[in-house]
C-alpha positions in Angstrom: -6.1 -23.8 34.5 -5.2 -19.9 34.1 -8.2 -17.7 34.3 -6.7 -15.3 31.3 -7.5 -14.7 27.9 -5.6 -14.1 25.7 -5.9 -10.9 22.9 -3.7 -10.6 19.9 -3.8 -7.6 17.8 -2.6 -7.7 14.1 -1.9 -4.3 13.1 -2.6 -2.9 10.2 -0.1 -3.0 6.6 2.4 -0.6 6.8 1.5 0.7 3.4 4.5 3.2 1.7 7.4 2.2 3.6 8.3 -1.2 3.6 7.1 -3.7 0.1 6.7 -7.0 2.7 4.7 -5.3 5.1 2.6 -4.2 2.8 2.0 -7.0 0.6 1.9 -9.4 3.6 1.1 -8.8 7.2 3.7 -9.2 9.8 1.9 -11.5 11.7 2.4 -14.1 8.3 6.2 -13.2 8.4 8.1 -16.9 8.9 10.2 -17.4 11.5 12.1 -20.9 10.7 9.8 -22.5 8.7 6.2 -21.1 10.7 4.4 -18.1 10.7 5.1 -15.6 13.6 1.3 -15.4 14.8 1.3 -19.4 14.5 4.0 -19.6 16.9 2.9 -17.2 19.3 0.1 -19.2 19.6 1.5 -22.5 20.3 3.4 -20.4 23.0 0.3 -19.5 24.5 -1.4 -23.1 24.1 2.2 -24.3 25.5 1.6 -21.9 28.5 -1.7 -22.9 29.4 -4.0 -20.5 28.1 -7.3 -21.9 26.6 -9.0 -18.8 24.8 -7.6 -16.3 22.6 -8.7 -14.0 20.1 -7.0 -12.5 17.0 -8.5 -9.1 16.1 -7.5 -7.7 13.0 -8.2 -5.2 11.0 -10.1 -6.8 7.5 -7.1 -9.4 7.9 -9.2 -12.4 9.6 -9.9 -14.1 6.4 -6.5 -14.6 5.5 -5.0 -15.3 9.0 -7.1 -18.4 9.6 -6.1 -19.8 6.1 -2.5 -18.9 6.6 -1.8 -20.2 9.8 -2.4 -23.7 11.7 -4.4 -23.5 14.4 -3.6 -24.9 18.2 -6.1 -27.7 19.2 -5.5 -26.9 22.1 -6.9 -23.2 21.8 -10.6 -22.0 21.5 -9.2 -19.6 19.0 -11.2 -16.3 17.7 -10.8 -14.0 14.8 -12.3 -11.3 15.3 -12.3 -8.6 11.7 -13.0 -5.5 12.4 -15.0 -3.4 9.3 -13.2 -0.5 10.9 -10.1 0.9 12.2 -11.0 0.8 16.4 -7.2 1.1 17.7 -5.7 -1.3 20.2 -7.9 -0.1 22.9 -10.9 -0.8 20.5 -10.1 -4.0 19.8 -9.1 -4.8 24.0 -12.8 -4.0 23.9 -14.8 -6.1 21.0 -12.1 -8.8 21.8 -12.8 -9.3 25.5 -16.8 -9.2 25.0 -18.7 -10.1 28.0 -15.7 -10.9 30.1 -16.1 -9.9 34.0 -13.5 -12.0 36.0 -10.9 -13.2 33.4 -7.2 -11.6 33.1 -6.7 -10.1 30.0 -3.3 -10.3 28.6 -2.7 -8.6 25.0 -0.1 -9.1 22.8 1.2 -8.1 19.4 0.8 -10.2 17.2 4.2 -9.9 15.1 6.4 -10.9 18.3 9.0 -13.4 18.3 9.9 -14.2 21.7 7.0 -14.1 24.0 7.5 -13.8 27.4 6.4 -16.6 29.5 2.9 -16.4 31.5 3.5 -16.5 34.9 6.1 -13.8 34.3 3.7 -11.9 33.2 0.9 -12.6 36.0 3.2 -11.9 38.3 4.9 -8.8 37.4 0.8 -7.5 37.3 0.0 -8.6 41.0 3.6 -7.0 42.2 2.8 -4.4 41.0 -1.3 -4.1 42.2 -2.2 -1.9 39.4 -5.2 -2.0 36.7 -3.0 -1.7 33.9 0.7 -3.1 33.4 2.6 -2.1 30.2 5.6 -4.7 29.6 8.6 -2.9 28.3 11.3 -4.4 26.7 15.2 -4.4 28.8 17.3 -1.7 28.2 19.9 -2.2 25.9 23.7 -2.0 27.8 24.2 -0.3 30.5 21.3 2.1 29.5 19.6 2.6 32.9 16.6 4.2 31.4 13.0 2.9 30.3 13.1 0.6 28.1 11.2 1.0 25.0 7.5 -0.7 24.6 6.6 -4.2 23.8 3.1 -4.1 22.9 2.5 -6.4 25.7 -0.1 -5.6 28.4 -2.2 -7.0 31.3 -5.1 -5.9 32.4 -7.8 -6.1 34.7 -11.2 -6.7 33.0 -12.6 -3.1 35.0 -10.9 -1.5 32.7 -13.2 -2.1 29.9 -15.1 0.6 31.8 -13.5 3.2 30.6 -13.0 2.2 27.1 -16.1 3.8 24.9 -18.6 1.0 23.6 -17.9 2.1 20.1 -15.6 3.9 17.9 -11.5 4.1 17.5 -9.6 4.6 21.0 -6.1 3.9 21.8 -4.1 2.7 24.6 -1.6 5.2 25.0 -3.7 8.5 23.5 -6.5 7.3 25.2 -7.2 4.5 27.8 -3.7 5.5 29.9 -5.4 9.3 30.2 -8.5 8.2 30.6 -7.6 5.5 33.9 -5.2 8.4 35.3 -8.1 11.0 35.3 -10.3 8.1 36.8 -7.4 7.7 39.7 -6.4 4.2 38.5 -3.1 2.5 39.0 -0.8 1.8 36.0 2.6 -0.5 36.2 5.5 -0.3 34.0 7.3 -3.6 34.1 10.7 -4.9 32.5 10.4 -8.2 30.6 13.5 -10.6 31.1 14.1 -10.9 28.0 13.3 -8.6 24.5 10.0 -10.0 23.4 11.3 -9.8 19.9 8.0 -7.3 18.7 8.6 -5.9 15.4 6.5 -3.9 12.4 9.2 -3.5 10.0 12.0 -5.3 8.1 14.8 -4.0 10.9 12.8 -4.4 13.4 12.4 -8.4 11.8 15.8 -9.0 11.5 16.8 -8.0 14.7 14.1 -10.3 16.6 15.0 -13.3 14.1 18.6 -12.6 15.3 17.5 -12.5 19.4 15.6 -15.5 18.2 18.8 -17.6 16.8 21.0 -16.5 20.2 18.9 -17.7 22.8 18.1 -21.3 21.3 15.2 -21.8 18.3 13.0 -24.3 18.4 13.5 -26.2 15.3 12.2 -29.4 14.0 12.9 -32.8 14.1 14.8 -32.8 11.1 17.0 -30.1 11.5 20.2 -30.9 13.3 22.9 -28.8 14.9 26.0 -29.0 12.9 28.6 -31.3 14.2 31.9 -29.9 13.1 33.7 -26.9 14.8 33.3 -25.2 11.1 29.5 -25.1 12.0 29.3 -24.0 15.2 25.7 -22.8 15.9 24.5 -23.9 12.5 21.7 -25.6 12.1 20.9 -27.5 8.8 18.1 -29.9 7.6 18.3 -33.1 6.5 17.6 -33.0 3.4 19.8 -29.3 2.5 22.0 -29.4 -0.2 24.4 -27.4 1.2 28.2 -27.5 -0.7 31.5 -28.7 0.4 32.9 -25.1 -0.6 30.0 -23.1 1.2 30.9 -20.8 3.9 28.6 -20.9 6.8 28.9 -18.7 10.2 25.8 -19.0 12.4 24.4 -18.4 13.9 22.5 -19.9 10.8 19.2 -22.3 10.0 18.9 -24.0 6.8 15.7 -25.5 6.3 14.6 -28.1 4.2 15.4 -28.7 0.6 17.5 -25.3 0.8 20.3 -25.0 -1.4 23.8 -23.0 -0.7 26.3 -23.5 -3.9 30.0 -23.9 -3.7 31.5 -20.5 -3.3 28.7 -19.3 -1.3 29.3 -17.7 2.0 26.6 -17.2 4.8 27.1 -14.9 8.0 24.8 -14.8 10.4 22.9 -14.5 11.9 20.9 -15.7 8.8 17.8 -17.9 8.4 17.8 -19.9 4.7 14.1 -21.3 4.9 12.7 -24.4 2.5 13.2 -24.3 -1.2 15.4 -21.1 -1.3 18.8 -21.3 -3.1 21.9 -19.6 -3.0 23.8 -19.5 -6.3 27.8 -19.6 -6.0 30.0 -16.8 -5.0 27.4 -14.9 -3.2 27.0 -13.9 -0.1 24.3 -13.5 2.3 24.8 -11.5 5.1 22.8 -11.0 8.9 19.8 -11.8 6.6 16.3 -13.9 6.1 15.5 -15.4 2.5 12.0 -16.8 2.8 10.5 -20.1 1.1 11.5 -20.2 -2.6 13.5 -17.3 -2.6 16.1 -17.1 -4.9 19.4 -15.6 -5.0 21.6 -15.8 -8.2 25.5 -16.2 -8.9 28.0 -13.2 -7.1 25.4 -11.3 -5.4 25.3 -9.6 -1.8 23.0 -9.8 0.6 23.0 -7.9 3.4 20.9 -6.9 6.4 18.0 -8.1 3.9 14.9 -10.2 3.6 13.6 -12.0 0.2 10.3 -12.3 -0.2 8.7 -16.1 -0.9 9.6 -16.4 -4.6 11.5 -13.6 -5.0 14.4 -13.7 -7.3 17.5 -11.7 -6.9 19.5 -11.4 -10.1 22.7 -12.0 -10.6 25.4 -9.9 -9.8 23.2 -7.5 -7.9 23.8 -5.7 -4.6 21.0 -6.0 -2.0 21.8 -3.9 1.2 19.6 -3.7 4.3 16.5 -3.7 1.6 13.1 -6.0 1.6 12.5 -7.5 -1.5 8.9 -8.1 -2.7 8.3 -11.0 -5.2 7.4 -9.7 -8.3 4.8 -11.9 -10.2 5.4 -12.4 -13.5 2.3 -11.0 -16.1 0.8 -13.5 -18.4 2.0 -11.8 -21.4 2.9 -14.9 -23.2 -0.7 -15.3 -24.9 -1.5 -11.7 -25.2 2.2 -11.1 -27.5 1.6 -14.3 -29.0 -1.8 -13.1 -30.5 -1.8 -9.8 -30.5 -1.4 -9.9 -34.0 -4.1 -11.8 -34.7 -7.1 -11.1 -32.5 -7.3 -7.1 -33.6 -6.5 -8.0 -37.2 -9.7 -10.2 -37.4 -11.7 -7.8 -35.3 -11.3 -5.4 -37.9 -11.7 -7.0 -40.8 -15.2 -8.2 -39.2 -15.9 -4.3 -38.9 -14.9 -3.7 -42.6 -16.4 -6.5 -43.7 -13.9 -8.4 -45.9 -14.0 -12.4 -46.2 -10.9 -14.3 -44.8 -9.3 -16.2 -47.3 -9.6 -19.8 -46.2 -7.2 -22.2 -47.2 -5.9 -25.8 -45.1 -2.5 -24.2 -44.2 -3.8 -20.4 -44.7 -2.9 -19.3 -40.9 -6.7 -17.2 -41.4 -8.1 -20.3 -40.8 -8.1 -19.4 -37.2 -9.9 -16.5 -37.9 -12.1 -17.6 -39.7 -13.3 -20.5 -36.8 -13.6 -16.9 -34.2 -15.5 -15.4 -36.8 -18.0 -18.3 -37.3 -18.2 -18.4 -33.3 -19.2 -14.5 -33.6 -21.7 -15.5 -36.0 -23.3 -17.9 -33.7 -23.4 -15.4 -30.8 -24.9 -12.4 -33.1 -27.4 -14.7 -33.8 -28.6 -15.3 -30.9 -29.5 -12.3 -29.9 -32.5 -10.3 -30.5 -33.7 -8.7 -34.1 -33.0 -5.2 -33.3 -29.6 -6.2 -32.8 -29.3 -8.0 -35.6 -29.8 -5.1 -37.6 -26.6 -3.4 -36.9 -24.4 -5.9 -36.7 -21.7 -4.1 -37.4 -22.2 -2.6 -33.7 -22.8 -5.5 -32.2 -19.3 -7.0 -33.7 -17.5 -3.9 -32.0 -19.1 -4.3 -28.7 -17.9 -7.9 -28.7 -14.6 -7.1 -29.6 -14.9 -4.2 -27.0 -15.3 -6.6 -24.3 -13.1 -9.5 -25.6 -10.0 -6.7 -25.4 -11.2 -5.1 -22.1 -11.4 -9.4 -20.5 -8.1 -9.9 -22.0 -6.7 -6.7 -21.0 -7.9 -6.9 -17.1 -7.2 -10.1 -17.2 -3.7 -9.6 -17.9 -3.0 -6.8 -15.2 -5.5 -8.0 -12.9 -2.1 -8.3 -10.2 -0.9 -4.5 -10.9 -5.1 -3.0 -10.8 -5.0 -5.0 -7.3 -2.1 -3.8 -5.9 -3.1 -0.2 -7.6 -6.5 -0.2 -5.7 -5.0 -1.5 -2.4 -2.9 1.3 -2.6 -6.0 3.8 -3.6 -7.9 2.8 -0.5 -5.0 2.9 2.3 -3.4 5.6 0.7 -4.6 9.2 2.0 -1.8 10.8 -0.8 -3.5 8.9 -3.2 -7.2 8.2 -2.5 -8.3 10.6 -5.4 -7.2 8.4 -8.0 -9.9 6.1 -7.1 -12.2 8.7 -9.1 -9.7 9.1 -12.0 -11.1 6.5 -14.5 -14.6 7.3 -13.4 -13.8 10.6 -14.1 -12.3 9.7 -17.5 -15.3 7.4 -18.6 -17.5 10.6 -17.7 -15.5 13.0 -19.9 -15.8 10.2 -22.6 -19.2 10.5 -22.1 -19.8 14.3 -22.4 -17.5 13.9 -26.0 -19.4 10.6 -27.2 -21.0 13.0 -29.8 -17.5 14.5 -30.7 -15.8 11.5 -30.6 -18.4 9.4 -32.6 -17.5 11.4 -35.8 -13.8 10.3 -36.1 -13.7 7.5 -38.7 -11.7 4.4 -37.2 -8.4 3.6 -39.3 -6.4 1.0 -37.2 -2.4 1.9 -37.2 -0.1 -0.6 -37.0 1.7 1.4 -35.3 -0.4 1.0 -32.0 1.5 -2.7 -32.1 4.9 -1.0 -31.5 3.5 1.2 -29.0 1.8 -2.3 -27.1 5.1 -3.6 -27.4 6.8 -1.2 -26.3 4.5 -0.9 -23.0 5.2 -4.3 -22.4 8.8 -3.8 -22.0 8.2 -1.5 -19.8 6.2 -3.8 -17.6 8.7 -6.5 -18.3 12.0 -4.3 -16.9 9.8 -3.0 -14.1 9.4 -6.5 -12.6 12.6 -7.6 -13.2 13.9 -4.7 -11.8 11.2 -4.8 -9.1 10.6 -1.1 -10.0 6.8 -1.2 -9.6 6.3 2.3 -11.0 7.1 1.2 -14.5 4.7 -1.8 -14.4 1.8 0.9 -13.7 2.9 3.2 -15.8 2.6 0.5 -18.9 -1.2 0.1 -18.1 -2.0 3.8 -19.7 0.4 2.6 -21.9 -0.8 -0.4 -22.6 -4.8 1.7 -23.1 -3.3 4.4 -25.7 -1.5 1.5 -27.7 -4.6 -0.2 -28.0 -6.6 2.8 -29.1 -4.1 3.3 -31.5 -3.9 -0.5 -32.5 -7.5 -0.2 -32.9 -8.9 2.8 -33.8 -6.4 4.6 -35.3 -4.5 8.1 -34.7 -7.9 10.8 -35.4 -9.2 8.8 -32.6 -6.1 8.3 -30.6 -5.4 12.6 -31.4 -9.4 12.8 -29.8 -8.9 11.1 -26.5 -5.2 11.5 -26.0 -5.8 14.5 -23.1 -7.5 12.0 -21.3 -5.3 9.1 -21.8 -3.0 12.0 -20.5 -5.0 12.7 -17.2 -5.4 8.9 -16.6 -1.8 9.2 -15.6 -3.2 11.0 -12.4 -4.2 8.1 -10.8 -0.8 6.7 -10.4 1.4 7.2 -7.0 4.6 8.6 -7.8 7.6 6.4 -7.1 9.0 5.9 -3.8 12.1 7.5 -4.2 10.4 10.8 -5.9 7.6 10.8 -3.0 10.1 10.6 0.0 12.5 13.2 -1.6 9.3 15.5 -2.7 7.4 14.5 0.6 10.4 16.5 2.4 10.9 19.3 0.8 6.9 20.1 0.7 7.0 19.1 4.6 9.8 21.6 5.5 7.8 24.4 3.2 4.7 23.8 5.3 6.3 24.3 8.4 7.7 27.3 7.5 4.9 29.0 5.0 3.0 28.0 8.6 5.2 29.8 10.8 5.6 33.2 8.1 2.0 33.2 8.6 1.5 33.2 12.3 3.6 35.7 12.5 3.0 38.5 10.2 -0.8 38.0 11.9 1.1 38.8 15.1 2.0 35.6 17.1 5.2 34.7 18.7 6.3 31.2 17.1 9.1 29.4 17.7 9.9 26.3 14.8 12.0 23.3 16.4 12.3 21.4 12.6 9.2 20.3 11.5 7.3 21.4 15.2 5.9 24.6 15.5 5.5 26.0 19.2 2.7 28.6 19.6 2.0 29.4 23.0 1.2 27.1 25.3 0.7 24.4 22.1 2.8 22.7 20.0 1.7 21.8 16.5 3.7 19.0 14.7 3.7 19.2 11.3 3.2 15.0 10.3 5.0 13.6 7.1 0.7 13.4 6.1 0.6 16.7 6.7 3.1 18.2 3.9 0.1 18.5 1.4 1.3 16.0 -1.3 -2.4 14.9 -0.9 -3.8 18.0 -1.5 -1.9 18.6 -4.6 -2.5 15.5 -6.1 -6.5 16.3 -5.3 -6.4 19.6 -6.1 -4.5 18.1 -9.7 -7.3 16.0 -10.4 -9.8 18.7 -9.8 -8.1 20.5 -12.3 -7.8 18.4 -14.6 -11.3 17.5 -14.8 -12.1 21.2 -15.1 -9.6 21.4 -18.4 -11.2 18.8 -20.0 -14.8 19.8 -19.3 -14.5 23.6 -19.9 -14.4 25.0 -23.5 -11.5 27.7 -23.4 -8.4 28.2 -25.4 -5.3 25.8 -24.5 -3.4 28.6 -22.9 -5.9 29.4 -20.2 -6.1 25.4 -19.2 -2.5 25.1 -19.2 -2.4 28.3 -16.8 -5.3 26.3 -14.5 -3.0 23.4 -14.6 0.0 25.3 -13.6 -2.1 27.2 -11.1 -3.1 23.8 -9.0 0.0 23.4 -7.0 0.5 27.3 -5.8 -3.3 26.8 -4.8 -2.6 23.1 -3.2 0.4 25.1 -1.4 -1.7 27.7 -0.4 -4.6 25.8 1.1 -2.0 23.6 3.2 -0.2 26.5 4.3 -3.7 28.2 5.5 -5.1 24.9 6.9 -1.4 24.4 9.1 -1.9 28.4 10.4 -5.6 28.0 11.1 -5.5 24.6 13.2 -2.2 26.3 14.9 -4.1 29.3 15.9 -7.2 27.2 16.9 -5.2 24.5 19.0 -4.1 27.9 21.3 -7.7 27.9 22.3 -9.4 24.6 22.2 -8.7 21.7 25.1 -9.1 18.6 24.9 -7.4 15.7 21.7 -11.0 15.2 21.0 -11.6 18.6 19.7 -8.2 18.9 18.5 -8.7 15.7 16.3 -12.2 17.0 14.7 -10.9 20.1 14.2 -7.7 19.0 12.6 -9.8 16.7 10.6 -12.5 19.3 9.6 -9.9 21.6 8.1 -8.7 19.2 5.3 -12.0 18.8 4.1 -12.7 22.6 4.7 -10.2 23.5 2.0 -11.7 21.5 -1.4 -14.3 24.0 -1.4 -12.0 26.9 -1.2 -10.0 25.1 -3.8 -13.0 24.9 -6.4 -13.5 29.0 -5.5 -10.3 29.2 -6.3 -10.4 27.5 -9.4 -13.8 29.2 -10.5 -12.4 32.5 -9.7 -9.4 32.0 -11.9 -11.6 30.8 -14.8 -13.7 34.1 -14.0 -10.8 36.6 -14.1 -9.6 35.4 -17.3 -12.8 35.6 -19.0 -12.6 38.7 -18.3 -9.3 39.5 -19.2 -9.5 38.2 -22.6 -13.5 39.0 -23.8 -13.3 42.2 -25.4 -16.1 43.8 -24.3 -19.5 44.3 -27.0 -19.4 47.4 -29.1 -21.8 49.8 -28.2 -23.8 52.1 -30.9 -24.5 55.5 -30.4 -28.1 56.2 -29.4 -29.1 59.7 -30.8 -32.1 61.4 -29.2 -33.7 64.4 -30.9 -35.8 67.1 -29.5 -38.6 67.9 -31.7 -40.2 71.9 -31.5 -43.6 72.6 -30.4 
């Protein structure tokens, strides 16, 4: 029996960059027909190892439902509340341990290495810490690059903190080397397949098919020269005229039409289809992916479920299944449920007949009826309110009801997203300016406009082409839709007119789309950099830029992709728009605070970049470097809010005339 544990970190989504990862952790990514963490640990259990423990970040939950557990394992997930980096989670994984070997692996690897190679390259190389690196690819004779794979002693839990984030590399390596420990760097055999993105995926699936998968019973090697290092199940329908190339794995109850071609290396898994006279290229389709008639594949994955239309053109791209909105009901009776809403407010009578389709509303209004009755006297009395706060809620159910897929996907994205955090507060913000206006807003009669029906259904179609076009801007973009249609539908244009500058700054709590953030992410990167670097050196120090680094003298400052100030802007935005809304001035002085946002956003990231460049010439240490670099973000919404209050000052007085003054006449009366 090995006297090892084993420690598997599941990193976190990679949120912005690649759809799969963040809608599903890599760990969960399939790798013929199982789950990458599920077959790392039957590898281990395989290997002899008896204890393990998954630490993840919030993910535990989902990683013990999604996987199938090893008998043979005492397995552990250990969900951290907190982000405690790889060192961190070495530490809260490996508890009380005194005399056990800790090995630690990623847990999004394909290939792991084998144990004893492991053990063994540790006690060659009689060191505390060995790091695993992948071969070099070639005849490359340099390092190769990391694996994520390491082995450790248990002393060196000494010099990991007992709470708080720390990191192997930034942290724990620096900290053994100060404390005179040994560190190893050792060269796995074989790539250990480790991956975090969709290229990274491919190419371990591929390393995977070359060296020999493991498959199941039921999937056979093909046994014609045509299928070479093709693998096909059982029960795959896979067509007389279908082209296949491996290597290739076609799972069960798969599906390649006539026509079709296949190149690997390529993994088809269960239930996924490919439609004739398309072709799928050095690429993965998951379980129940779809791909329709004449399209290309290439260098791609497909989501579980995901449907790629026909005709299309998919190259080296991972595409996220779309769900479909339950819009069926909601179009069906759209018609109908605001119609008898209203005419329960007005206070007309249905006219009931046995085929009269107001039957219908006439059952909903009886079933109001019941309910009003019910409650207490006092709200009895106005029943009239007490019908609109019903309706009120039975639109706001139906409406969160219908998006509740797009407000989860829009709140995952508010609380990983540092760009986007602030549009958490938006529709707090926007029921807050509602409240400040009730009075305003509760003396605009309410005349429902049928033309709030178009508007719906035109939001709709919005949300329709965005998930057929797996354009997930659009389907946001139709929820403020989707609220000013039904304002109009129900209220009518005075009180759509009222609240239409905050229907407009609900729009602020949406991300901008990928393609608009990367593009605009650069250019404001670049500016930083060199608004930075102006800086420094009209204040008088010698600065060299190497692209987006800026070398000050003995420092170098790199100016991060997070550090380009989109976040800033799309704070400082908010801010402003909440100060538009709440002040009373004339529309020309809000538009110039709006306009005024991004120079200030600008300017506060350009004096944030100069400061923490000036201060990192004199402060040693990353510790102090991080709180520092950390304390200036925050250090800048306050001079943002002087900013914007001094503004608002200086046009006050620019445009109040000043008070006329009268002539006081003083008279000097003789003795």
């Amino acid at each position: 029996m090995l006297n090892a544990k084993a420690i598997i970190l599941v990193g976190a989504r990679d949120f912005g960059r690649c759809p799969l990862a963040s809608r599903l952790p890599t760990a969960l990514w399939p790798v013929v027909g199982k789950p990458v963490l599920e077959r790392l640990l039957s590898h281990l259990a395989d290997q002899g190892i008896k204890q393990a423990v998954v630490c993840s970040n919030g993910e535990g939950s989902l990683l013990a439902e999604s996987i199938c557990a090893d008998s043979r394992l005492e397995l552990e997930f250990l969900d951290e509340s907190l982000p405690v980096g790889t060192a961190g989670g070495i530490r809260d994984a490996a508890g009380d341990e005194e005399d056990k070997l800790l090995i630690v692996f990623p847990a999004s690897v394909v290939c792991p290495p084998e144990i004893d190679v492991l053990i063994d390259a540790h006690r060659r190389g009689r060191s505390d810490l060995t790091v695993m690196l992948n071969p070099c690819h070639g005849n490359n004779s340099g390092t190769g690059q990391a694996s994520g794979i390491y082995v450790c002693n248990p002393g060196i839990l000494e010099h990991i903190p007992q709470v708080g984030y720390f990191d192997i590399k930034e942290g724990l390596i620096p900290e053994m080397l100060r404390a005179k420990k040994t560190i190893h760097a050792a060269e796995l055999p074989n790539h250990a397949g480790n991956f975090r993105d969709r290229q990274g995926y491919l190419y371990a699936v591929a390393n995977y098919l070359e060296r020999g998968p493991k498959l199941p019973p039921d999937v056979k090697a093909g046994k014609s020269a045509a299928l070479q290092n093709v693998w096909i199940a059982a029960n795959a329908k896979v067509d007389r005229g279908a082209r296949i190339c491996g290597p290739a794995v076609i799972m069960g109850c798969a599906s390649v039409a006539s026509g079709a071609v296949v190149l690997g290396p390529a993994v088809i898994e269960s239930n996924a289809a490919v439609a004739a006279d398309s072709v799928v290229t050095g690429s993965v389709l998951w379980e129940s992916a779809q791909i329709g008639t004449n399209c290309r594949i290439e260098r791609s994955v497909i989501d579980h479920d995901a449907v790629v239309r026909v005709d299309s053109i998919v190259r080296e791209e991972a595409v996220p299944f779309q769900p479909g909105g339950r819009l069926g009901p909601i179009v069906s009776y759209v018609g109908i449920l605001p119609r008898l809403m209203l005419k329960n407010l007005i206070g007309r009578k249905p006219n009931i007949g046995r085929d009269n389709p107001d039957a219908l509303r006439h059952k909903l209004q009886t079933r109001f009826d019941t309910v009003v009755e019910r409650l207490p006297d006092w709200a009895q009395a106005d029943r009239k309110n007490v019908l609109m706060f019903l309706a009120s809620c039975l639109v706001l159910v139906t409406f969160l009801w219908s998006y509740q897929s797009g407000l989860a996907d829009l709140w995952e994205l508010w609380r990983i997203s540092d760009e986007y955090s602030s549009g958490l507060l938006v529709p707090f913000l926007a029921v807050y300016i509602l409240w400040s206006r009730r009075s305003e807003i509760a003396r605009c009669p309410i005349k429902p406009s049928l033309w709030g029906l178009g508007a719906f259904v035109a939001a709709q179609v919005v949300r329709l082409l965005g998930l057929f076009l797996m354009y997930s801007s659009a389907e946001r973009l139709s929820i403020v839709m989707s609220v000013g249609a039904l304002v109009l539908l129900l209220l009518g244009w005075q009180f759509f007119k009222k609240v239409s500058p905050i229907l407009l700054f609900l729009c602020l709590m949406l991300p901008l789309p990928n393609l608009i953030q990367y593009y605009v992410g650069l250019h404001l990167q670049r500016y930083a950099t060199a608004s930075a670097v102006f800086c420094l050196e009209v204040i008088g120090y010698e600065v060299v830029r190497e692209g987006n680094i800026i070398h000050i003298g003995n420092a170098s400052v790199a100016v991060a992709e997070a550090c380009n100030g989109l976040r800033m802007i799309t704070a400082f935005l908010v801010i402003s728009g909440l100060v538009v809304l709440l002040v009373r001035r004339a529309l020309w002085e809000k538009l110039v605070i709006l306009a005024s946002s991004l120079p200030i956003a600008l300017m506060c990231n350009t004096i944030r970049l100069a400061v923490t460049a000036m201060f990192f010439t004199v402060l040693e240490g990353e510790e102090w470097e991080k709180i520092f670099h950390d304390f200036g973000g925050y250090a800048m919404m306050p001079l943002a809010l002087a900013a914007i209050v001094g503004e608002l000052w200086l046009l006050a007085k620019l445009t109040t005339l000043p008070a006329e003054e009268e002539a006081i006449i003083i008279t000097r009366q003789r003795g």
